[in-house]
N, C-alpha and C positions, 0 to 999 in steps of 0.2 A: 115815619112811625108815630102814630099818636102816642100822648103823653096823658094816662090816667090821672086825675088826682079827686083827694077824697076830702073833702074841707070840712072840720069843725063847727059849732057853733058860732058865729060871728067871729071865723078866723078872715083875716085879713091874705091877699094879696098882688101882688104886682103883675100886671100881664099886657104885654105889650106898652108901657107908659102908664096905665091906670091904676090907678089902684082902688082894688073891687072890697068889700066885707059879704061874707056870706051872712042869711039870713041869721031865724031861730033854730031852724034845722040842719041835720046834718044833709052837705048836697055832693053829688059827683059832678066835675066836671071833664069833658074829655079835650085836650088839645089835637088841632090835625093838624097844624103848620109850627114851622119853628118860630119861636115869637120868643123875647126876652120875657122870663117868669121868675118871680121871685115869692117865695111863702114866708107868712108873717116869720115865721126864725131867724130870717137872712136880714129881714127889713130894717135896718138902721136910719132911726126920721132926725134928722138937722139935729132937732135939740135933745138927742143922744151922744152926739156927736160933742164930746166934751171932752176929748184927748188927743195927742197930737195924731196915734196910731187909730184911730175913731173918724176925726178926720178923712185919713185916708183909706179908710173902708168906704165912708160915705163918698167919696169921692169915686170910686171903684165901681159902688154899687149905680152911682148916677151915669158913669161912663157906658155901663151893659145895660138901663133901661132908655135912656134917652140919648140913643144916636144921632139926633137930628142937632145936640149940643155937644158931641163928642171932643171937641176940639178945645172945647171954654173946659169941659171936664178933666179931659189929659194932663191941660195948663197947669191945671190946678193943681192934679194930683202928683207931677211932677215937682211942682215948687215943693208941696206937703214932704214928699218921700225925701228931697235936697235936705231941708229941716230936717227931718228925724234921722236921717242919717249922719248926719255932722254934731249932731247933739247924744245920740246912741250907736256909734259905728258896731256895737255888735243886734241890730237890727240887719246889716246888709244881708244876712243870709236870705232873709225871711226878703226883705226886697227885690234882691234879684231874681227870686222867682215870678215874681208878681210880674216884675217888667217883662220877664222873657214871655212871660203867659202874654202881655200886653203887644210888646211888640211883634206877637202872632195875633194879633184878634183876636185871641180866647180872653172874653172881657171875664165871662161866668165862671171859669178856672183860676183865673187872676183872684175872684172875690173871693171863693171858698180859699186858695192859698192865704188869704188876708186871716180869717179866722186866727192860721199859726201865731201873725204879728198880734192880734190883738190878745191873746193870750199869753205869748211874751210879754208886753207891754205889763199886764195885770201881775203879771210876776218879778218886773221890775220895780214897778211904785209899791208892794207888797215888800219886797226884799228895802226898799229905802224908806219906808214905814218903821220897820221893824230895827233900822238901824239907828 
């Protein structure tokens, strides 16, 4: 089943490993195969990546577009999840789904899962801000 999308002015995104920006106008594009896709929303770039649950988004998100490093990305995101678990044990909820979505392949269910943690996270340094 093809996959419409309707891109923005110089919205950006990920589609199969690339990452495209659409022109001055607005453009349709259609997908006909399953390909890893991400829309600027999703798109988390390195130097975003500036908390430990941020981290492991970006680590998430590199694991569902470039399969061909799956293995250095897992590493990673593995050690990432060790760390924030042992420093935030009430994080596990939110992790164990991630993994179980992972340890099925669903790389693209795992990363929208991520969204919960990273909003957890914002409500944790928000609540020890305010303490």
């Amino acid at each position: 089943m093809a996959l419409k999308l309707s891109l923005k002015p110089g919205e950006r995104l990920i589609l199969g490993g690339a990452v495209i920006r659409n022109g001055e106008s607005r453009a349709e594009l259609v997908v006909e195969n399953e390909v890893p896709l991400l829309r600027e929303r999703d798109i988390l770039s390195p130097s975003e990546a500036t908390t430990p649950c941020r981290r492991i988004y970006l680590a998430l998100q590199l694991m569902y577009v470039d399969p061909a490093a799956l293995a250095e990305h897992e590493k990673l995101y593995r050690e990432l999840v060790r760390e924030v678990a042992a420093a935030a044990p009430s994080t596990l909820k939110f992790l164990a789904l991630m993994n179980d979505h992972i340890n099925n392949g669903r790389y693209y269910q795992a990363l929208k899962s991520a969204r919960s943690l990273l909003d957890y996270e914002e409500e944790l340094f928000a609540n020890a801000q305010r303490a």
